[in-house]
C-alpha positions as CSV (number, residue, x, y, z in Angstrom):
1,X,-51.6,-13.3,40.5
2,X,-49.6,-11.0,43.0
3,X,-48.2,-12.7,45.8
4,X,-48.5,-11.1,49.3
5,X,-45.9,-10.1,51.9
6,X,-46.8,-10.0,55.3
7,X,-45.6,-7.3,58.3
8,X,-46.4,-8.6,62.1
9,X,-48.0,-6.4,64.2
10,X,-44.9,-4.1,66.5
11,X,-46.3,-4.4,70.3
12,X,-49.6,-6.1,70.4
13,X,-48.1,-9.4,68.4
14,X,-50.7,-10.1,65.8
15,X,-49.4,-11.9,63.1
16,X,-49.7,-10.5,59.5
17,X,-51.5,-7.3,60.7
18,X,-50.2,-5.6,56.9
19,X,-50.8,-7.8,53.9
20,X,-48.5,-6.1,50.8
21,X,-49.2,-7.7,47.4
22,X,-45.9,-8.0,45.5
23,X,-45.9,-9.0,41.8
24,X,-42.8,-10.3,41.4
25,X,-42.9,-13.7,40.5
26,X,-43.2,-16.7,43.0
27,X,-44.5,-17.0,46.6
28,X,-42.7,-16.8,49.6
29,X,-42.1,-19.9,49.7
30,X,-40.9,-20.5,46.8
31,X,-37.1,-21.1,47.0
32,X,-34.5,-18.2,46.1
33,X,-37.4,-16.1,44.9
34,X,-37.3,-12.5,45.7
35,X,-40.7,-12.9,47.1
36,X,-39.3,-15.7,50.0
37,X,-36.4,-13.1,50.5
38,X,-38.5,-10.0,50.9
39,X,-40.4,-12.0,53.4
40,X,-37.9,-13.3,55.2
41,X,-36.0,-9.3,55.8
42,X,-39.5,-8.9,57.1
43,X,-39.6,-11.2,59.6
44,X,-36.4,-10.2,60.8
45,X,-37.6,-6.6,60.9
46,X,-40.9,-7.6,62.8
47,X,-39.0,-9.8,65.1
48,X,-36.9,-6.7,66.0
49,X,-39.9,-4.6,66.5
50,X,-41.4,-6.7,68.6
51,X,-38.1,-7.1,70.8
52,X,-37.9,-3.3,70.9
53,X,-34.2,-3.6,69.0
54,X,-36.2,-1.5,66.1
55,X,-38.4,2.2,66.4
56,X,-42.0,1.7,65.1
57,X,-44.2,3.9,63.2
58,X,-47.5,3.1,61.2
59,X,-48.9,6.1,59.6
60,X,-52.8,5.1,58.7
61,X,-53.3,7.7,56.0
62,X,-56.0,6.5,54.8
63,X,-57.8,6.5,57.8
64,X,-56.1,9.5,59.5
65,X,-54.0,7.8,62.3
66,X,-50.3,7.9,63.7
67,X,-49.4,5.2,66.1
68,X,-45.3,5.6,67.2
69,X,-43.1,4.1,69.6
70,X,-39.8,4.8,69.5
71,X,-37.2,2.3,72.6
72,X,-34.2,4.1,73.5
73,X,-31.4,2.9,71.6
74,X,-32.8,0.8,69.0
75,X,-30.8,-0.4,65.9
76,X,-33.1,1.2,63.5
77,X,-36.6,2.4,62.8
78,X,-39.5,1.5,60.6
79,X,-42.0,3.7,59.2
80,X,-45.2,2.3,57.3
81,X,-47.6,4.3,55.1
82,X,-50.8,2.1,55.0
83,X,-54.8,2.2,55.1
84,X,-54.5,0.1,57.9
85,X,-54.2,0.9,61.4
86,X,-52.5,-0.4,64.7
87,X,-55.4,-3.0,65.5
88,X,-55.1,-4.1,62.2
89,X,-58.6,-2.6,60.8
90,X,-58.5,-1.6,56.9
91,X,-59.7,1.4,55.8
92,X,-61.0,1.3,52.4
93,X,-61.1,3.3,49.4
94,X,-58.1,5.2,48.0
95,X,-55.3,7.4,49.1
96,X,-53.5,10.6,47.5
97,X,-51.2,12.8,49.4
98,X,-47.8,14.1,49.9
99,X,-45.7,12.9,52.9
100,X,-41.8,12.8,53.8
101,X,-40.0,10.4,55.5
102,X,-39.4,11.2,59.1
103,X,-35.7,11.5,60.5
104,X,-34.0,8.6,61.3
105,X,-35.7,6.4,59.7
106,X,-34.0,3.6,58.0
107,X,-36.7,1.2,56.5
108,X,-40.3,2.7,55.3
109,X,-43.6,1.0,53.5
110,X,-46.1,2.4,51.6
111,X,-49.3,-0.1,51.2
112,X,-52.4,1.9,50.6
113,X,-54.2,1.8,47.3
114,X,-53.7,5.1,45.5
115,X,-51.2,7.4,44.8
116,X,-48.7,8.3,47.2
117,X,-45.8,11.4,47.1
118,X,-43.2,10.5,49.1
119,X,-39.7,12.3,50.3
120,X,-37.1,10.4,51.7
121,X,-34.3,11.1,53.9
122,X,-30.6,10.6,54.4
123,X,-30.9,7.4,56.8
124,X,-33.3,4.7,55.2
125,X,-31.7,1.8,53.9
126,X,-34.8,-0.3,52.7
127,X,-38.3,0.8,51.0
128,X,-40.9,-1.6,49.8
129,X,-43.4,-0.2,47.7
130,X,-46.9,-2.5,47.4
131,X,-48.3,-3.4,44.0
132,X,-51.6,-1.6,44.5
133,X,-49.6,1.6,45.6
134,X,-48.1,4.2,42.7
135,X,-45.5,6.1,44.7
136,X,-43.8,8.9,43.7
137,X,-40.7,8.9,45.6
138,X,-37.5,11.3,46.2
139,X,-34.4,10.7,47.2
140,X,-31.7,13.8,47.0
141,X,-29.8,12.4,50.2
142,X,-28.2,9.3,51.8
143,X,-25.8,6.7,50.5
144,X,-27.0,2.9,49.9
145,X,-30.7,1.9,49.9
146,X,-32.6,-0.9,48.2
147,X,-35.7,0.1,47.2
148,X,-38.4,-2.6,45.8
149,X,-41.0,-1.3,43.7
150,X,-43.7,-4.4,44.0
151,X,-46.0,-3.4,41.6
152,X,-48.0,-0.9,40.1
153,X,-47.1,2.5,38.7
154,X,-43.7,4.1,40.6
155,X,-41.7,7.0,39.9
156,X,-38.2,6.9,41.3
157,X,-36.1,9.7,41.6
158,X,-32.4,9.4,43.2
159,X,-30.1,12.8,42.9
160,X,-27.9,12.0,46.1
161,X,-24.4,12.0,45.9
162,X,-22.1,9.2,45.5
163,X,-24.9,7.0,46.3
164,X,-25.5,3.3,45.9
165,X,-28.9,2.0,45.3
166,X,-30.7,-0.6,43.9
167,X,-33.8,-0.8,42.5
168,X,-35.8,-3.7,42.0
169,X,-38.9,-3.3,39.5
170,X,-41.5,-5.1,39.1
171,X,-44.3,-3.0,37.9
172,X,-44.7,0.2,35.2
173,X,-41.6,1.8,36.6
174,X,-39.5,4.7,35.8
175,X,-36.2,5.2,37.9
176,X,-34.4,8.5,37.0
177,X,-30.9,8.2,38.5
178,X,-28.9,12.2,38.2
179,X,-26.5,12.3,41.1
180,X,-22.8,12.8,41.1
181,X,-20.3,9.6,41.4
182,X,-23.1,6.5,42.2
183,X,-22.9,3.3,41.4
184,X,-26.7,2.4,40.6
185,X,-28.4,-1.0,39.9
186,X,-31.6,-1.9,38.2
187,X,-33.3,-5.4,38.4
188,X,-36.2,-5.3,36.3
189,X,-38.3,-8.4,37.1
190,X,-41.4,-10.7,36.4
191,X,-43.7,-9.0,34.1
192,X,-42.3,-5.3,34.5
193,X,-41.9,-2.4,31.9
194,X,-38.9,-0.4,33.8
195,X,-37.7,2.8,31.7
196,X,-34.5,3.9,33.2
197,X,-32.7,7.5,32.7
198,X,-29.4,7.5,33.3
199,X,-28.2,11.6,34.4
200,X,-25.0,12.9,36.4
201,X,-21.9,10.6,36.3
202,X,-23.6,7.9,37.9
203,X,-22.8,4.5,37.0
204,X,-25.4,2.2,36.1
205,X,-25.7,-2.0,36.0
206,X,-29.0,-2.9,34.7
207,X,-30.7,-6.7,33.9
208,X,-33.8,-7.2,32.8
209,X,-35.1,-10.9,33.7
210,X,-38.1,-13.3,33.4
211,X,-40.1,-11.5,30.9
212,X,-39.3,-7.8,32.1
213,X,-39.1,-5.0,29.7
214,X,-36.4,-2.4,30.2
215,X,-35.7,0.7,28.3
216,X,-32.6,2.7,29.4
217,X,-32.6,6.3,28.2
218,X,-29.1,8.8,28.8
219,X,-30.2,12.2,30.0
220,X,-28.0,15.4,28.3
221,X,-24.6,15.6,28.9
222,X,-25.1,12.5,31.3
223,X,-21.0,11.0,31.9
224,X,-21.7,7.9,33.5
225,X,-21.3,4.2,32.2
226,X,-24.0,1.3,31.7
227,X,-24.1,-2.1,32.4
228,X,-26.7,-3.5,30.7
229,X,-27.7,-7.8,30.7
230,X,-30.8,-9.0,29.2
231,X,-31.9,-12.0,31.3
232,X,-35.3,-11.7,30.3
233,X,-37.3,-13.4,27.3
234,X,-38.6,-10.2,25.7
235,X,-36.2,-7.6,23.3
236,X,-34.7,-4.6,25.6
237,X,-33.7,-1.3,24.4
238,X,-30.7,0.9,25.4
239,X,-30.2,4.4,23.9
240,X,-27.2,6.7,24.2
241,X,-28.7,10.5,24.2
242,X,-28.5,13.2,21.7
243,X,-30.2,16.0,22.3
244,X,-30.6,19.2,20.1
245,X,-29.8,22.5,21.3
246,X,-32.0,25.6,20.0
247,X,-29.3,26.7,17.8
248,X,-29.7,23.6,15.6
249,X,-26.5,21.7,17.0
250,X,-26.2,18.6,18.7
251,X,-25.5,17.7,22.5
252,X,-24.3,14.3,23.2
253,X,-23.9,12.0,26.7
254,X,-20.6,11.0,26.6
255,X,-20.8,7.7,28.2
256,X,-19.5,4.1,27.2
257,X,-22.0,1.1,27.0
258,X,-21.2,-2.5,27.8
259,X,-24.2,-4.7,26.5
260,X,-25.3,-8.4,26.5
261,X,-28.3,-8.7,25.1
262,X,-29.7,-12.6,25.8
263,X,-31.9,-14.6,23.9
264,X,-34.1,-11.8,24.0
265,X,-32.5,-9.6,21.7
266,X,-33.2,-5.6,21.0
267,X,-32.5,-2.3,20.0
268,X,-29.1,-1.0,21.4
269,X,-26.9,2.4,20.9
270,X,-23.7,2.6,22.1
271,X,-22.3,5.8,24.1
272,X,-19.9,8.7,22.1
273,X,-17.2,8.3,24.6
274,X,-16.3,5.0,22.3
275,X,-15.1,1.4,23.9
276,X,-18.8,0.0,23.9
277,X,-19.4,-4.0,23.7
278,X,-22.5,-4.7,22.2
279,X,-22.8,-8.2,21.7
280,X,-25.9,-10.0,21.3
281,X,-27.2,-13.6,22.3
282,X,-29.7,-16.0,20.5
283,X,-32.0,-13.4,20.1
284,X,-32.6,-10.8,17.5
285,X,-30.4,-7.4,17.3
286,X,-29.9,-3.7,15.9
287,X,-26.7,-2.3,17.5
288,X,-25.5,1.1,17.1
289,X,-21.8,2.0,17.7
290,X,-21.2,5.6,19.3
291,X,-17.6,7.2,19.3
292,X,-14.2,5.3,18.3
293,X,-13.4,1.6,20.0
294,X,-16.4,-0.3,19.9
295,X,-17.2,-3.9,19.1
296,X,-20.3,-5.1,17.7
297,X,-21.3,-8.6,18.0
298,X,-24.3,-10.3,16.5
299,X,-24.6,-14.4,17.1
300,X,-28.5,-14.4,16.7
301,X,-31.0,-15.3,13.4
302,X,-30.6,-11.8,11.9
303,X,-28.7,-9.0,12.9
304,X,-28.2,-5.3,12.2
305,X,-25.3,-4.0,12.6
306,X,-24.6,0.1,12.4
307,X,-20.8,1.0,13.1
308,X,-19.8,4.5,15.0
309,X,-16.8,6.8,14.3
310,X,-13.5,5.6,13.8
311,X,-12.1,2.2,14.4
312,X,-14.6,-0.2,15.0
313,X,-15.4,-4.0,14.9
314,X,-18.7,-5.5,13.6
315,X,-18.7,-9.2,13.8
316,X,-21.0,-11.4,12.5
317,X,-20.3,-15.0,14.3
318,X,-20.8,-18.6,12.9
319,X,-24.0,-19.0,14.6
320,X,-25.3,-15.9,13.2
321,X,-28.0,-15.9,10.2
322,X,-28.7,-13.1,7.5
323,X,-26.6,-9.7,9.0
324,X,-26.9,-6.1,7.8
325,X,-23.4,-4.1,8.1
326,X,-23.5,-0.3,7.8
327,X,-20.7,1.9,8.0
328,X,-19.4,5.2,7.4
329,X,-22.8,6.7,7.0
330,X,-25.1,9.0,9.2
331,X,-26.8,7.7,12.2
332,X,-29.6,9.2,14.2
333,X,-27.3,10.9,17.0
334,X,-23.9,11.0,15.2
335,X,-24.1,12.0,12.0
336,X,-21.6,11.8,9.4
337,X,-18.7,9.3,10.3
338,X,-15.8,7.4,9.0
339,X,-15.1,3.9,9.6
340,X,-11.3,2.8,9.9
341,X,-11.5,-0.5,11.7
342,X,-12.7,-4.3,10.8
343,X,-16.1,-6.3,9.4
344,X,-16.4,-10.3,9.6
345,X,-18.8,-12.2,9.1
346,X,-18.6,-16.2,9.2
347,X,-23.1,-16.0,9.0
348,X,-25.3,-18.2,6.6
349,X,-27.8,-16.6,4.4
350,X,-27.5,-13.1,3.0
351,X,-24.9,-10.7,4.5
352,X,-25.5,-7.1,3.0
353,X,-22.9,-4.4,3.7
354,X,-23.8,-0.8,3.1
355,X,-20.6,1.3,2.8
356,X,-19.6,4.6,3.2
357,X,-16.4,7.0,4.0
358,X,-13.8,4.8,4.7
359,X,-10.4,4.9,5.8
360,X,-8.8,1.6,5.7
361,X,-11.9,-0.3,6.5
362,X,-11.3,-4.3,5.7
363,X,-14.4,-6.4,5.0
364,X,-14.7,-9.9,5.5
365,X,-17.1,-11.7,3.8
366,X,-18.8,-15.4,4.6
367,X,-17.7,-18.6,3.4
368,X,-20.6,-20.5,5.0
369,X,-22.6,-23.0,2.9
370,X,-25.7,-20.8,1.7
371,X,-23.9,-17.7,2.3
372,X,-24.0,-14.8,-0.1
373,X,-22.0,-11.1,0.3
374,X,-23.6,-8.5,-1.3
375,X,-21.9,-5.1,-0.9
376,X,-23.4,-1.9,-1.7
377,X,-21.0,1.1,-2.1
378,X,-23.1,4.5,-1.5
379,X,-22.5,7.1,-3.9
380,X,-22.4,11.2,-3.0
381,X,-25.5,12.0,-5.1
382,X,-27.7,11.3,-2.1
383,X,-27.7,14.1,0.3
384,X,-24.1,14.5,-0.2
385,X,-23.8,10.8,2.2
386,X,-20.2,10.2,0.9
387,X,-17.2,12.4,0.2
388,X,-15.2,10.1,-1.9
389,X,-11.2,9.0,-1.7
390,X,-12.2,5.9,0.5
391,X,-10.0,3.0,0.8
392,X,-11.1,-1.0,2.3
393,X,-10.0,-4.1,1.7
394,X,-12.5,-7.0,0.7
395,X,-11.4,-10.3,1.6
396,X,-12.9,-13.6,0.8
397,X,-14.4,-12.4,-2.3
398,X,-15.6,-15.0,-4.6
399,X,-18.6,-16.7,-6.5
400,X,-20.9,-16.5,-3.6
401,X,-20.0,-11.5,-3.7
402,X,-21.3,-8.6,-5.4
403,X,-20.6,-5.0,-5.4
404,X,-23.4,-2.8,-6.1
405,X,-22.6,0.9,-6.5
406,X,-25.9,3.2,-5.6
407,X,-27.4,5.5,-3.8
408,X,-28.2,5.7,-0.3
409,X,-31.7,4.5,-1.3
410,X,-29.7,1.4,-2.3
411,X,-31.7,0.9,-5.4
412,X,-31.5,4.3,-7.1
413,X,-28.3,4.7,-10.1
414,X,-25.0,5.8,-8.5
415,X,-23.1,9.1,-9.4
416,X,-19.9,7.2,-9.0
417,X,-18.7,4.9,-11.7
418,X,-15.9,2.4,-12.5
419,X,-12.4,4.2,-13.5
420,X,-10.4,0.7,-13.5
421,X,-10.1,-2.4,-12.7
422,X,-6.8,-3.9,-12.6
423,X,-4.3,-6.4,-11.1
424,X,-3.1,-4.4,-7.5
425,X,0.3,-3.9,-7.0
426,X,2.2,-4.8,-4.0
427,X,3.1,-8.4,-2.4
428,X,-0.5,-9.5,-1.1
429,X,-1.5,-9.4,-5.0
430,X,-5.4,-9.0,-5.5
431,X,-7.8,-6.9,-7.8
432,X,-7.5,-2.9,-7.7
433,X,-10.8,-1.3,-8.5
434,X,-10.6,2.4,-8.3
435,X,-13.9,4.4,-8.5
436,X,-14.0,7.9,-10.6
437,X,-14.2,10.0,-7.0
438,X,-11.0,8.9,-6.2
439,X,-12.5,5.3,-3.9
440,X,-10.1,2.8,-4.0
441,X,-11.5,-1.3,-3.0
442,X,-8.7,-3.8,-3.0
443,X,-9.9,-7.4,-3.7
444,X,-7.3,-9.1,-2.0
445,X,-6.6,-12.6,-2.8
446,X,-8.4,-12.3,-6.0
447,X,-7.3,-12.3,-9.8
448,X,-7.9,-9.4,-11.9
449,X,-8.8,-12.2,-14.6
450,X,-11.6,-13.5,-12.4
451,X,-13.3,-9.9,-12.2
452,X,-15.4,-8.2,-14.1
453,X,-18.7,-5.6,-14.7
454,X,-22.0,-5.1,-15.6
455,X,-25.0,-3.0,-15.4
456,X,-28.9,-4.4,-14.2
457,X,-32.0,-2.3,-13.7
458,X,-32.4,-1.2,-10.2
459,X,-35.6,0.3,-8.5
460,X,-35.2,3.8,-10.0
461,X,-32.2,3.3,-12.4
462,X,-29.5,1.4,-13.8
463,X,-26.8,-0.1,-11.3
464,X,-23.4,-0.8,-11.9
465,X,-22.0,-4.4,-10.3
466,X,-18.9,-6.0,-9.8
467,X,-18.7,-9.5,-10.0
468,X,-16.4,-12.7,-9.8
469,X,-16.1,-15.2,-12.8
């Protein structure tokens, strides 16, 4: 049930002459709610009105009345878009039209049920959009504005420059933010489904709370950084653009992501600029690393876990269940990529790691009671996945760890066979076993005596495992 905000009337003092129905959670008197604070700016702002500190202007579109007054040297002015006009009579029915903002405005309303295009200017500072109102609004100028979208369907489009806005969401939202050097925030609350796209270089912080649903979409060649906390109960989703030119290639945002994703888990991709932190809470994850740097974090139930180019962490942590691990193999968005960096997992259950091209990769498998390690290595006979010459480093290999060599179907026989296993030279002692492209996987720690092979029917074929005894 919507709550409803109330506007005082701006010369003839009648209390609550605009009723706007706000579905953000709480009343407005409900402590610390956004409701009780939206109020209480509007109180202030009818107060100032009244005093003639403030310009006044309702705009009845629905029944086709303008009422203005404007004191000399006021502090601001309000402008209101309703179906309601200066007496306080409501027209009913719906709206549709196009209007702009007038000049030197700094705070505007839209409350009419229906659809509503509005342009704003370079001045206003605060917009409240009603819940029964789906406005369509533009902003290409101006510098900081808060702009609450109460409800309903809204379309929010900010191109200034260097600006600074933030949006709070509370209905079916999309905010597109492509301007130059702004720092942008998103609060998606109550029961909203906010999609954000994220254009220019602007900079954006965005949490999702309550039970809020936020998807956060890069636009091409978009440079700007994300901030992204999930506060909210329900899984969120955070993608870092690709986009295909019509020549067949690829076109990436080159932006870093910092994520935490909360007990309510999702679906997050990581920026091809490199140094994202994707680190999940209680809930459920799939993170996607993008260009060199990144750490990946899963503490949840069950966790996947896909690395990017280069040097990356994955990390499954103690309080994490069943994890997937993939790395060195193509992702939606990158492509082919080699993994040089580090894998642990302290999780219970079954921790699978599907592996790659590697360069110096070292995998670190669970010793938790219940734990088991299962490694796949991906042979080239699958779309051509893997070149061959890897190197990693296993550690904490023992009763509990398999090696599988397959396909990229993981059940399918592997081109790749066994050339040797033997004791591995060097001070750190361990198990060589050298693959016949050229792979080389150092069990470190581990006896050559304790290691052996065998062969088991797969899906499609016979598979190759390594085992400890």
């Amino acid at each position: 049930m919507a709550a409803s905000l109330t506007i005082g009337g701006a010369f003839n003092s009648q209390a609550g002459i605009v009723s706007v129905p706000s579905s953000f959670l709480g009343t407005t008197s409900t402590s610390g709610s956004l409701n009780e604070l939206l109020q209480n700016y509007l109180v202030s702002l009818t107060t100032s009105i009244q005093g003639g500190a403030y310009g006044f202007e309702n705009n009845d579109i629905a029944g086709g009345s303008d009422f203005s007054s404007v004191p000399s040297s006021v502090a601001g002015s309000f402008e209101e878009f309703t179906n309601t006009d200066s007496t306080g009579s409501v027209t009913g029915g719906t709206v549709s039209g196009a209007y702009t903002v007038g000049s030197g405005i700094t705070d505007v309303m839209v409350q009419a049920p229906g659809n509503v295009t509005l342009t704003g200017n370079g001045t206003t500072k605060f917009a409240l959009f009603g819940a029964d109102s789906n406005v369509t609004y533009n902003q290409s100028t101006g510098g900081s504005a808060s702009i609450v979208a109460a409800g309903g369907n809204n379309s929010i489009y900010v191109s200034a420059a260097n600006a600074s806005d933030t949006v709070y969401s509370a209905g079916n939202d999309t905010v597109t933010f492509n301007g130059i050097g702004g720092n942008e925030v998103v609060n998606a609350a109550g029961n909203a489904t906010t999609t954000i796209f994220v254009g220019g270089s602007d900079v954006a912080s965005v949490t999702a709370s309550e039970s809020a649903q936020g998807s956060v979409v890069f636009l091409q060649n978009a440079g700007g950084n994300l901030l992204f906390i999930n506060s909210s109960t329900q899984a969120q989703t955070v993608y870092s653009g690709s986009y295909t030119t019509s020549g067949g290639g690829s076109i990436f945002a080159p932006n870093s992501v910092t994520v935490n994703a909360g007990a309510g888990g999702g679906f997050y991709v990581g920026g091809r600029a490199g140094n994202n932190s994707l680190i999940g809470g209680s809930g459920a994850v799939t993170l996607q690393g993008g260009g060199t740097g990144d750490t990946l974090v899963g503490n949840g139930a069950s966790n996947d876990l896909y690395g990017g180019t280069g040097l990356e962490t994955l990390i499954g942590s103690s309080t994490s269940g069943a994890n997937i691990f993939q790395i060195g193999l193509n992702y939606v968005g990158i492509g082919q990529v080699t993994a040089s960096g580090v894998v642990s997992t302290s999780g219970s259950g079954v921790q699978s790691f599907i592996i790659g091209n590697t360069n110096g990769e070292t995998i670190t498998g669970s010793t938790a009671t219940g734990s088991y390690n299962l490694y796949d290595v991906v042979g080239s006979n699958s779309g051509s996945l893997t070149t061959g010459g890897s190197s990693l480093t296993i550690t904490n290999f023992g009763a509990n760890s398999t090696i599988f060599l397959t396909d990229a179907t993981l059940g399918n026989t592997s081109d790749t066979s066994i050339y040797t296993i033997a004791s591995a030279i060097g001070p750190s002692g361990g198990t060589d076993v050298v693959l016949n492209d050229g792979t080389t996987i150092l069990l470190k720690g581990v006896s050559a005596s304790h290691i052996s092979s065998d062969t088991m029917n797969g899906a499609n074929g016979v598979l190759t495992y390594i085992k400890y005894s």
